[in-house]
N, C-alpha and C positions, 0 to 999 in steps of 0.2 A: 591914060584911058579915062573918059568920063566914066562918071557913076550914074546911073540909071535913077531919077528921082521920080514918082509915080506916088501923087498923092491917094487919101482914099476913094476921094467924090470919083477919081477918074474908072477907080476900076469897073468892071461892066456887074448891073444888080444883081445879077446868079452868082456871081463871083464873092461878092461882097456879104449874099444871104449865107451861103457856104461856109466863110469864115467864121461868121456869127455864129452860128447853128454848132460847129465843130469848138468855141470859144467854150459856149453852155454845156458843151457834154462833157467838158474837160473837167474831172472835180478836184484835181491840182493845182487851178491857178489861186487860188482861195474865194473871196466871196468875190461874187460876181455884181455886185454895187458898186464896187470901187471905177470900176469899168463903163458904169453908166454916163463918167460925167467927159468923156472921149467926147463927143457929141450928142448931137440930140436925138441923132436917127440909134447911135448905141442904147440910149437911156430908154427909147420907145421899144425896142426890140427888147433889152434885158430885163425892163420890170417887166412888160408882158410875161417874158418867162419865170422873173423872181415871185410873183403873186398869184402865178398862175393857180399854185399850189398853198394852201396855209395850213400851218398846224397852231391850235391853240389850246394851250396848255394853262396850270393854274399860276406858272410864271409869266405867261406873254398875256393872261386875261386880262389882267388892268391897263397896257398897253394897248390892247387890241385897237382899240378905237380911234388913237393917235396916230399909231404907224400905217394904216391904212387911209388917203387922203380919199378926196371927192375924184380926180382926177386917175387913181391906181384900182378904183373899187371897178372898174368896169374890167379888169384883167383875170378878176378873182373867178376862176371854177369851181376851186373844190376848198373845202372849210374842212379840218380835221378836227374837231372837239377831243382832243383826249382826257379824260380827267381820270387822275390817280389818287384814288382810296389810300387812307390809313394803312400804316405796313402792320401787322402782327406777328407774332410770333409761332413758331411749332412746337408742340412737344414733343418732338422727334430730336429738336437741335436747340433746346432751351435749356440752360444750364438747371439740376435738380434743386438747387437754394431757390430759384425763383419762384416754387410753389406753383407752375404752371403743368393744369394736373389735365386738361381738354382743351380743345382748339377752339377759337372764337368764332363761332357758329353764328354771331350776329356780324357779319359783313355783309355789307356797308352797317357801320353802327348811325346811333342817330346824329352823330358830329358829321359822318360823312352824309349824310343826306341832308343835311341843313344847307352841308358847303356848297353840296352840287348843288341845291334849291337857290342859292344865292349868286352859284357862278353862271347858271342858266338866266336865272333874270339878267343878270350884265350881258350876257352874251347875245338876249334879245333886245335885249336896250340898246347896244350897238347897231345890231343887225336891222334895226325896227326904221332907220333911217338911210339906207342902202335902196337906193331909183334900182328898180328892175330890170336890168338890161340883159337878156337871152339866159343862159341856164346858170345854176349856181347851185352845186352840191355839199349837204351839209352831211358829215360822216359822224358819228357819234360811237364813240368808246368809254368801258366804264372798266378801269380793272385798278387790282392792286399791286404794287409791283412785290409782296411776298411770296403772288399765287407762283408763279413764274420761280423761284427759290427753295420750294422746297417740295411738294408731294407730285407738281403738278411741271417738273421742270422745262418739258418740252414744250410750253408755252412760248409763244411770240407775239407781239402787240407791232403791229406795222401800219402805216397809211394804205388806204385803198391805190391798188392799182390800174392802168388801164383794160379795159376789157379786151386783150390778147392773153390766151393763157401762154401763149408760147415766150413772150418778152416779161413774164413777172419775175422777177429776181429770185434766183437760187436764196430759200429762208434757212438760214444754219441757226445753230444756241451753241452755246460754249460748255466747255465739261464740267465735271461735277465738284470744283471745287467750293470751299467755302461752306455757308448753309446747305447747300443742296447737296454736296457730299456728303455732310455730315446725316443728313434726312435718308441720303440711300443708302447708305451702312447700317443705320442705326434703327431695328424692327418694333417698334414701341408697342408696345399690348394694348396699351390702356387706350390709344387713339384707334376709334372705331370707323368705318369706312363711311360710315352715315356722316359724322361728324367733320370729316375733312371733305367730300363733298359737300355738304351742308354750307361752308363755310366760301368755298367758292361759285354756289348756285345761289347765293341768297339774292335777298329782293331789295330792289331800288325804288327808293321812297313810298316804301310796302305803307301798313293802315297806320305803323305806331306813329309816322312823318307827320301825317295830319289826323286832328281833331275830330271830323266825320268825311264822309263822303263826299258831302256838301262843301266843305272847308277847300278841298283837292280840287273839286271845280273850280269852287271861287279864286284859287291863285293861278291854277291855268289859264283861266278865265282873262285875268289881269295880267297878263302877259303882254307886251306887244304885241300886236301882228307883225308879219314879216313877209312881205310879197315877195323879197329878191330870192328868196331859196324855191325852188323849183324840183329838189331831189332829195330822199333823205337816204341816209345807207343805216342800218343799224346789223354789223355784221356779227358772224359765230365766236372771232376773240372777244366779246364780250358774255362770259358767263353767267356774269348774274342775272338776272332776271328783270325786265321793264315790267310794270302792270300795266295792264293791256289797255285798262278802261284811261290811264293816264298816254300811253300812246295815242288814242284815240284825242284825248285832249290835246296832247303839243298840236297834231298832226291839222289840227284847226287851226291851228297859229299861224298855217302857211297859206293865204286865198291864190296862191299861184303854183299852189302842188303838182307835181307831172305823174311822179313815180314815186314809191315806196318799197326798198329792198329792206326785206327784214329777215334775218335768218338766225331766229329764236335756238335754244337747248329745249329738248323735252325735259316733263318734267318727271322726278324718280320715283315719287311717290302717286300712287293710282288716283287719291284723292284727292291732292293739289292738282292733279291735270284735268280731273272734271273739274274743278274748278276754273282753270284756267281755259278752258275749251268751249265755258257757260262767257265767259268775257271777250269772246273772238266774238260777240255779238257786236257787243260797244265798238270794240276797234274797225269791225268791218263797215258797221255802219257809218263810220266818221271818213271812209275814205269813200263808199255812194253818198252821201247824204251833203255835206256842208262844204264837198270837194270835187264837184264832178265832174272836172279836168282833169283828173287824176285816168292817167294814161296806157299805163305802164303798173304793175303790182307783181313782185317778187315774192314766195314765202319760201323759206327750206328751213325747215326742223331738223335741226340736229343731232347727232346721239353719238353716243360708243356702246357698241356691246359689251365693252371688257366693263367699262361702267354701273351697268345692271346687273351682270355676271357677279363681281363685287360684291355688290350689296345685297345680293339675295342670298350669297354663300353665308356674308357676314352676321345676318339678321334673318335667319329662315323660319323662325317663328315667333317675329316682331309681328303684334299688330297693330301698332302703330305705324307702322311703316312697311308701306306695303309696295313692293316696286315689281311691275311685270317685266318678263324677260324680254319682249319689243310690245312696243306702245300701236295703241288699238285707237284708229283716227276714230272720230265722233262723226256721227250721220248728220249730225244736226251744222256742223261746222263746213262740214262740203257742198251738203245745201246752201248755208249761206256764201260760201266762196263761187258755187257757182250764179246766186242770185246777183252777185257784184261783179259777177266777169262781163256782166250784158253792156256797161258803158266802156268798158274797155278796148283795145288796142293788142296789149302784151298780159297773158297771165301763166305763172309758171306758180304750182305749188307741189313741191316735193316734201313726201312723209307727213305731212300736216293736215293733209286728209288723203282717202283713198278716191280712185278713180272711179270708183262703182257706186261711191255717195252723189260725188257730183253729175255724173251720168246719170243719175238715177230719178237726181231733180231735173236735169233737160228730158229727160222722158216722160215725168210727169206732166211738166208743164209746157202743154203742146203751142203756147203760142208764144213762148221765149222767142228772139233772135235777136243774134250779133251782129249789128250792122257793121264793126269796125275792127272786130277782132280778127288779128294776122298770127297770131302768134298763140300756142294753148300746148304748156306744158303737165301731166300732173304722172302721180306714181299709184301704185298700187300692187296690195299684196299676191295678189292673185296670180302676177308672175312666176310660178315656182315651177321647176322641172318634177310636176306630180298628174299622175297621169289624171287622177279626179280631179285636179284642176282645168280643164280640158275646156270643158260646157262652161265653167266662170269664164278664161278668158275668154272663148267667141264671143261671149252676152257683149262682156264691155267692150270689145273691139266692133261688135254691131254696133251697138249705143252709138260710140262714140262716130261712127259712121252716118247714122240716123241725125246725131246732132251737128255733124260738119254740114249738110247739107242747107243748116238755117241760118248759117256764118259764110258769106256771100265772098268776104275779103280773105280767107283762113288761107294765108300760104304755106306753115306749117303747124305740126300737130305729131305731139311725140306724147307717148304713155309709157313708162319703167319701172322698173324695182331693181334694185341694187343691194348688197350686204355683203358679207365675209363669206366668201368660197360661191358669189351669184351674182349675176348681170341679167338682164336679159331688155328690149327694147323692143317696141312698134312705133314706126314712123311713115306719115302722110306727107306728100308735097306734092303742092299743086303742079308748080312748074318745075318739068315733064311732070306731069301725073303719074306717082310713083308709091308702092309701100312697102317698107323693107321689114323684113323681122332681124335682131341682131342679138344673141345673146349666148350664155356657157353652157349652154345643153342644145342638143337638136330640136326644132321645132319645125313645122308645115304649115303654113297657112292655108286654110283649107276655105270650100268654095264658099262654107257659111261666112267666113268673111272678105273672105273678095270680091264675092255680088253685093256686098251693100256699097262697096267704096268704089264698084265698077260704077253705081248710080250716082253719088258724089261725085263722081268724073263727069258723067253724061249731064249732069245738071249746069255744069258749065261750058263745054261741048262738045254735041252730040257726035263730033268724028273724032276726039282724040282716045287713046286707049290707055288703058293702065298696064302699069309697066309691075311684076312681083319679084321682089328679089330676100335671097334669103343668104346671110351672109354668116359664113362658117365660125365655130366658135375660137379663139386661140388657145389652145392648152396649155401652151407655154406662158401664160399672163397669170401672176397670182394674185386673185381678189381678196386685200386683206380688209375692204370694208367698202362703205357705199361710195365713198369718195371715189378708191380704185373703177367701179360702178361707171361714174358720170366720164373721168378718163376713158375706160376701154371702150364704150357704147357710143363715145362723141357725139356728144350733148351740145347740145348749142350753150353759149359762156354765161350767156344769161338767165342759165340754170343757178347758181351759185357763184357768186364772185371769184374771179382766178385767185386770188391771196388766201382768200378764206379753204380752197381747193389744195392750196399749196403746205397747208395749215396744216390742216386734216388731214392728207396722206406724211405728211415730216411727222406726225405726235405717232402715226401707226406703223411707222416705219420706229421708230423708237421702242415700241412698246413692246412690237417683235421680239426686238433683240434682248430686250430685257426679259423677255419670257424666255429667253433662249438663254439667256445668261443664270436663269434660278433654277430652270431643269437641269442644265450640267453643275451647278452648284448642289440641288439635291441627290440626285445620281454622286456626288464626291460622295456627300456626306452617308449615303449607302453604302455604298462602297468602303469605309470606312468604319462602318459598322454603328455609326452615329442613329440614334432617332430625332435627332434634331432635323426640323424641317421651315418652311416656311409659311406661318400661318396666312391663310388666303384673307382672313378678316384684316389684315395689316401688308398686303399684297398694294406694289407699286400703282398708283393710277394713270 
């Protein structure tokens, strides 16, 4: 019997893309370079898919430049910057001869901000000669691999994923041996809750980096530009802290900016956040001002409650440190987020200001309008199952009514609030003409706000009708935090990045059971007849 010989050229192109496509998802045959040199139509399909993606790290930085040619740079998406801080150590799992009596509260020290200061210029020096060709997303992470070892273990450091939350990879961490075993057995007194937070929220290339104010400019300043990055991500696994007024500075470095997802930590102490809340001046203005292409603007402020819970137990009459139980957005910062939404496209800002600041500057200023804006997400506290909250939410669901009217393009428009044991949602769409209320308590939408969005219908036209739907709460869903929040209420994904979502509900699913696991430990130890208990100043974070 002959044997069937059927080279590759003959097979038919679906057939052939099929094989490819099924080669790359296989992560068993090893690296997929070796493969490229089959032919040329191999080499053009596999580096598309090998470059698609990059990670660069403080081993690949000096590299970077060489293994990326003139001909592979136009394959390049997504740029991961990871850079890894200095390990230190815990007192929780340092041996007692080491004399190690507090935790290193100065992370990033000045070694590590010199190094980032120095692997950022190379990495613009590279970047600074890369032709523009269509989008290129630059992801940027800043962590150390201790935090993840010891206080803080449910930590995970991952590359961005695609914007389906549904296909982002199951995120696990491994058990508790090793340093982190040793850190969750062992209850140290003398480590205060301020201090190992402190140590994981600190500030990147904070005032001690540079000489004056002046000095911070002038090396941003001297930066390359960089026209081929088109997208920045700056997501929640990064805890420490950017200063705002230097975001604002990178953020010039790019004349071909689209979008900016940035999804900062609040911050613990009252008076670092007005601080921090006086510099969303500088940052917002560098994304109107020297970038007006800038398309697209993400913000979600991040938190835990068990966090603030912590540290107010820990320090209840610090005055130096002063941490409120949830953070009070700034009037003055909503204002300006909604004075920077007017050249926009897409704006989402969850917890970072309230919806009744920025509603409250569109109502002021009567001759704002969005010629472009499709998309307007934000939150507000005002959502609570309290009956005196009644008369707040119609005002902003008026408002916000009043102000879809001067946003011509606006297909959708959602306002939330989200937290431990609370959901609740109002959502606009144009097409059908539609508003739903969605949330963990019964709610009516009543006619004060239905006539104004019945006239937002009509101003588009005059025969279509609005549709009101009110959608039951589930009792059986347990909201253990705002995260839980943007899952049950289905939130559009560009609320929060899916990884970063994936993130946040895996640490809170963690911390549960850890709370479940020191209640039935305390309950032993009663039992037992012990007073020994577990002090909340030294409670797992």
């Amino acid at each position: 019997m002959s044997q069937l010989n059927i080279t590759w050229g003959r097979f038919p192109p679906q057939i052939r893309s099929i094989i490819l496509d099924r080669l790359m998802k296989d992560t068993n045959k090893g690296p997929l370079g070796l493969y490229a040199t089959v032919s040329q139509e191999w080499q053009r399909v596999i580096e598309k898919h090998n470059f698609s993606r990059i990670r660069v790290n403080a081993e690949r930085l000096a590299s970077f430049g060489s293994c990326v040619s003139l001909r592979t740079q136009r394959y390049v998406k997504y740029i991961w910057f990871c850079w890894e801080l200095e390990e230190y150590k815990c007192i929780a799992c340092a041996p007692e001869e080491e004399g190690l009596d507090e935790m290193p509260v100065d992370s990033p020290s000045q070694d590590d901000n010199f190094c980032l200061m120095s692997a950022l210029e190379t990495l613009f020096g590279v970047l600074r000669w890369w032709v523009p060709t269509g989008e290129l997303v630059l992801d940027i992470s800043v962590h150390s691999p201790s935090d993840s070892q010891h206080w803080f273990q449910h930590l995970s450091f991952e590359p961005d994923a695609i914007m389906d939350r549904e296909k982002v990879e199951k995120l696990e961490f491994g058990d508790d041996e090793g340093p982190a075993g040793k850190c969750q057995r062992r209850r140290d007194l003398a480590t205060s809750p301020e201090s190992i937070i402190s140590t994981v929220f600190g500030k990147i290339l904070d005032k001690r980096t540079f000489e004056s104010d002046a000095a911070e400019a002038r090396w941003w300043r001297d930066l390359p530009s960089v026209p081929a990055v088109t997208s920045v991500l700056l997501r929640q696994q990064t805890r420490r802290r950017w200063n705002l007024r230097s975001l604002g500075r990178m953020f010039s470095r790019f004349p071909r900016l689209q979008e900016i997802h940035y999804e900062p930590w609040r911050e613990w102490d009252r008076y670092e956040q007005q601080a921090t809340d006086m510099d969303y001046e500088a940052l917002l203005g560098s994304v109107a001002s020297p970038n007006p292409q800038v398309r697209k603007v993400t913000l979600f402020e991040n938190f835990n409650e068990s966090y603030a819970d912590t540290l107010i137990t820990g320090h209840p009459r610090s005055e130096a440190f002063q941490c409120d139980t949830s953070r009070i957005p700034s009037p003055a910062v909503g204002r300006l987020v909604a004075k920077t939404s007017l050249q926009l496209e897409h704006l989402s800002a969850s917890f970072i200001i309230d919806a009744g600041s920025f509603l409250a500057a569109c109502h002021d200023s009567v001759y704002w309008t969005w010629p472009r804006l499709k998309t307007l997400i934000l939150t507000t506290q005002v959502f609570v199952p309290d009956a005196d909250a009644l008369h707040a939410i119609e005002k902003i669901l008026a408002r916000a009514a009043a102000a879809a009217r001067r946003m011509p393009q606006l297909e959708t428009l959602h306002i939330w609030n989200g937290r431990e044991g609370l959901a609740a949602s109002f959502r606009y769409q144009a097409s059908p003409p539609s508003i739903t209320w969605r949330g963990t308590w019964p709610y009516t939408l009543r006619h004060e706000v239905i006539h104004p969005w019945k006239e937002v219908v009509y101003d588009r036209d005059p025969d279509a009708q609005l549709a009101v739907y009110h959608e039951a709460p589930d009792k059986r869903f347990v909201m253990k935090s705002h995260a839980d929040a943007v899952h049950y209420l289905n939130l559009p994904a560009s609320v929060i990045r899916p990884v970063s979502l994936q993130q946040i509900r895996l640490g809170d699913r963690v911390r549960a059971e850890r709370r479940a696991v020191e209640r039935q430990c305390m309950l032993n130890l009663i039992a037992s007849g012990s007073d020994f208990g577990v002090d909340p100043a030294v409670r797992m974070v």
